[in-house]
N, C-alpha and C positions, 0 to 999 in steps of 0.2 A: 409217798404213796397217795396222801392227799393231794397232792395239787394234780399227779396224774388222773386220778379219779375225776377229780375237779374241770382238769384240759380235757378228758375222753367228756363227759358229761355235756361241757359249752359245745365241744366240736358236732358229737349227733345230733343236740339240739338244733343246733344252726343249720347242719345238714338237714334234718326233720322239717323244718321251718319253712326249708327253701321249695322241698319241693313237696310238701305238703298239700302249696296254694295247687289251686286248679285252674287248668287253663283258660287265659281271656277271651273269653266268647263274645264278650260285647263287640258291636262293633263301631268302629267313630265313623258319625254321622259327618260328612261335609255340611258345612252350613251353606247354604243355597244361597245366590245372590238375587238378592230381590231388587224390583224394579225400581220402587218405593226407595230406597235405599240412594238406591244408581245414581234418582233424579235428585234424589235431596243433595247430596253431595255436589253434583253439577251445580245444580242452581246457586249452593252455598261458595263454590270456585269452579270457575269451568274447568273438565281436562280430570277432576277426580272422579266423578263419575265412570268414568273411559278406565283408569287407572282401577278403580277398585272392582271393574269386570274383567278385569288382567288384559287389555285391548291398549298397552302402552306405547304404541305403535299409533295412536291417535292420536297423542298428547301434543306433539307438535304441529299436529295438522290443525287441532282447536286454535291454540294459542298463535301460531302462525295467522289464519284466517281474520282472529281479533287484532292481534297486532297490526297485521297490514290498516286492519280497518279505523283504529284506533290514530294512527298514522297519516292515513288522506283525510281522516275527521278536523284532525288539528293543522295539516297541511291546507286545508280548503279553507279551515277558518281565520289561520291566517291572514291569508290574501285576502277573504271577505271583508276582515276589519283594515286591511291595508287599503281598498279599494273604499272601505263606506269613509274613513278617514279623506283621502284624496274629494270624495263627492263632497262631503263635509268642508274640506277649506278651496272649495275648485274655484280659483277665479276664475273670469272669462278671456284673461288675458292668454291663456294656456296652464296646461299643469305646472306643478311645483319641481319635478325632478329632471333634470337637464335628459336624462336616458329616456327618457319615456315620449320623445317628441311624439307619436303617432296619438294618440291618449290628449286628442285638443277638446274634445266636445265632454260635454256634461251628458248627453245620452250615452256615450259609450261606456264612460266611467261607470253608469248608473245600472248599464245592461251588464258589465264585468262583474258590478257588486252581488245584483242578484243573480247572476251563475253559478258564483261560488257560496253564497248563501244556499241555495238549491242544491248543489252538489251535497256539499257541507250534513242539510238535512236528510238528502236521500241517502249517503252512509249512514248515518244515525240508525234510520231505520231498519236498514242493510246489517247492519252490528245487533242490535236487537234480533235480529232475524237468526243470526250465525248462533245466539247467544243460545234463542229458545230450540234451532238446530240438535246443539250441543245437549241441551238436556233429555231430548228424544230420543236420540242416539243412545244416550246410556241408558235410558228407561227400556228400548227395545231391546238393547245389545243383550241386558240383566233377563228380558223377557224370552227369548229365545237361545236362551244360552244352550237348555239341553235340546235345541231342536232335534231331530233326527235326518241326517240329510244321507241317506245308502247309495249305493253305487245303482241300486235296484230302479231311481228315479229318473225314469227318461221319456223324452220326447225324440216324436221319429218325424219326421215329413218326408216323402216320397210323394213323386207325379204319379198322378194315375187319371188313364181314357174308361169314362164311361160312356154309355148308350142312352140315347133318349130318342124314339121313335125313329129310328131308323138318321139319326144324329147321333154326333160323336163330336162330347166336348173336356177337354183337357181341362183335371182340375188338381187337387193337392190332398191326398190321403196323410190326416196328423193320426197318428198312435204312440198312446200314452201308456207308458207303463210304471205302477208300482207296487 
């Protein structure tokens, strides 16, 4: 009889217990993705930025765009150091490499070199360029995340003839609705 007492006692307890509490009013806040945020991530790796505004659908197009870049950087510098090597040991007898017969003068070698020196720095900058791209992108992405864009937003243009003294001249009626 005791232990029934005992089992009846824990059971309404627990039953009491359970639904005693009152219902969860609170409600969970989303944490907002801040711009702040967005950019510091980019800046720290590109492509996280993108990722942590749920925009992963980007991540290949940063890393792509770098990579390419990353790629004619070192592609260009190659031949730059290939070409200032050859300027460097050029006799006047002709080049050093049986394949290259056209490559006989010292200006051409000398115009080759800085081509691809020039090239070489103008990705450089080009890459820097994609880099600080990259971080914009998530700083705005994070910034206009809740924008509001309604079906309500519309632009109209239609022809339309008006009158001016007894003249009639064809122009473009825009209306804007939102």
């Amino acid at each position: 009889m005791k232990k029934l007492s005992l089992s009846l006692f824990a059971v309404l307890a627990i039953y009491s217990l359970a639904f005693a509490q009152k219902a969860d009013t609170t409600q969970v806040q989303k944490k907002e993705r801040g711009p702040i945020v967005a950019s510091l991530l980019s800046t720290v790796l590109p492509g996280a930025g993108q990722l942590y505004n749920g925009k992963h659908w980007k991540l290949p197009i940063v890393y792509g765009a770098l990579g390419t870049m990353v790629y004619y950087i070192d592609y260009n510098n190659n031949l730059y150091q290939e070409y200032k090597q050859k300027y460097a040991n050029f006799d006047e007898k002709g080049p050093f490499d049986f394949y290259e017969i056209t490559e006989t003068s010292l200006d051409l070698i000398e115009r080759k070199k800085e081509y691809y020196r020039r090239r070489r720095d103008l990705l450089a900058i080009l890459t820097g360029l994609v880099y600080v791209l990259n971080i914009a992108d998530a700083s705005v992405d994070a910034n206009l995340k809740d924008y509001d864009i309604s079906r309500d937003l519309s632009i109209k243009l239609t022809p339309a003839l008006q009158q001016y003294d007894q003249m009639y001249a064809l122009s473009v009626k825009c209306t804007i609705k939102f």
